[in-house]
LUMBADREN-126737 format. One record per residue (C-alpha): residue in three letters; x, y, z. Coordinates in steps of 0.25 Angstrom, whole numbers, m for minus. Example, Ala and Ser with C-alpha at 12.3 -4.5 7.8 and 13.67 -1.06 7.14 Angstrom:
2
r aa->ALA	u->49	v->m18	w->31
r aa->SER	u->55	v->m4	w->29
***
This chain:
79
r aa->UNK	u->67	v->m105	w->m19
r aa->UNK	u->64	v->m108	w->m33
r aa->UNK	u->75	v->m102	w->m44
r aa->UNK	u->69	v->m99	w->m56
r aa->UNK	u->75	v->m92	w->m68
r aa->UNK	u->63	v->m84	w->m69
r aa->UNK	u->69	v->m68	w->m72
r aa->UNK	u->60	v->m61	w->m59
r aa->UNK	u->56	v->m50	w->m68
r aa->UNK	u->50	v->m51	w->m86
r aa->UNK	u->51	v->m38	w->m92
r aa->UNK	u->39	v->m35	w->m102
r aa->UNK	u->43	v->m24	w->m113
r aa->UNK	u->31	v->m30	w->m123
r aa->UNK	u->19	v->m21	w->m120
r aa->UNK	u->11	v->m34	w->m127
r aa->UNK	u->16	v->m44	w->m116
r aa->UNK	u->13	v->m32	w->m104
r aa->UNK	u->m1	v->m32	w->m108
r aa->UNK	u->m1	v->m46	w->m111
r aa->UNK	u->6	v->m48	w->m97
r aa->UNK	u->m2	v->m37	w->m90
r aa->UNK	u->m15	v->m33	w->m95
r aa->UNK	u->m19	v->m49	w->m101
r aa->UNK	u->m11	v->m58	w->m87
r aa->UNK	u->m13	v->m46	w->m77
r aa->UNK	u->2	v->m48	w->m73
r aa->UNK	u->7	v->m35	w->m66
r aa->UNK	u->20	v->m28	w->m72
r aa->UNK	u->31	v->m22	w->m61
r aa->UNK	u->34	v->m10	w->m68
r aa->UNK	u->34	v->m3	w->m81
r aa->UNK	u->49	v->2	w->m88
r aa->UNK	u->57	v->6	w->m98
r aa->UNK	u->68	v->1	w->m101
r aa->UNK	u->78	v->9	w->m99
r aa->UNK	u->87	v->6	w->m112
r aa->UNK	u->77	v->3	w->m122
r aa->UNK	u->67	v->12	w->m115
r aa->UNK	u->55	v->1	w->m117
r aa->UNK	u->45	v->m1	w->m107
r aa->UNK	u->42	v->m14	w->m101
r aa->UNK	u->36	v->m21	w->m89
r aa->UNK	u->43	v->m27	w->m78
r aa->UNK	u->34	v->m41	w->m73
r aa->UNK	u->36	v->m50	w->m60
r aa->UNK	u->42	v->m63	w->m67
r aa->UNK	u->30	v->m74	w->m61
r aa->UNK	u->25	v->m86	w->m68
r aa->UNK	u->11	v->m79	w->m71
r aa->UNK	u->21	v->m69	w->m80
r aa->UNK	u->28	v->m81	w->m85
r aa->UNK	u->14	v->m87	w->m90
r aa->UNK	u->8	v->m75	w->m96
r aa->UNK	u->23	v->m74	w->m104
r aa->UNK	u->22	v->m87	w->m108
r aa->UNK	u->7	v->m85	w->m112
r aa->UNK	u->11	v->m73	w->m120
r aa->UNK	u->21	v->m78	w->m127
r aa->UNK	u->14	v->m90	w->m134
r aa->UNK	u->3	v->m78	w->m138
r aa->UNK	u->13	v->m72	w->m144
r aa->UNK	u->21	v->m85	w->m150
r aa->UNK	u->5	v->m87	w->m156
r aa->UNK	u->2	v->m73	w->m163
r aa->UNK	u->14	v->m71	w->m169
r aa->UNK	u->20	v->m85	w->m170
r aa->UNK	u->33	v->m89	w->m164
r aa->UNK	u->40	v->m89	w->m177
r aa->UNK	u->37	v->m75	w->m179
r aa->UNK	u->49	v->m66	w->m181
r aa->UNK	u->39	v->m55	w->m173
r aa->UNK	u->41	v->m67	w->m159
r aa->UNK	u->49	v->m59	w->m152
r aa->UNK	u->44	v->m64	w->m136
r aa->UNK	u->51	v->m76	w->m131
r aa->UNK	u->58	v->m84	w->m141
r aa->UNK	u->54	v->m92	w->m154
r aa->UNK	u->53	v->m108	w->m147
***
């Protein structure tokens, strides 16, 4: 068995990435929730490497239309 440090689940409250996520990749959520303190909704997602791709694709969108530098870049960190 391969170990991994993968977390088994990625929990989406950007309803930008959940339609970049679902609606553009096709890639199914689990289920739809608040949260319980903050009372924001978000997706639950299956940690897979298709997911993995489609967050690392989404993340140089973003880096590219606001520009990493941006002090709006808030997903992922500035590298």
């Amino acid at each position: 068995m391969i170990q991994t440090n993968m977390p088994e689940y990625f929990y989406c409250y950007s309803p930008n990435l959940f339609r970049f996520l679902t609606l553009e990749n096709g890639i199914r959520y689990i289920c739809c929730a608040l949260n319980e303190n903050t009372k924001k909704k978000f997706w639950q997602y299956k940690s897979t490497p298709e997911l993995n791709a489609a967050l690392r694709n989404y993340r140089s969108m973003v880096k590219v239309q606001i520009g990493e530098n941006s002090p709006n870049y808030t997903y992922g960190t500035n590298r």
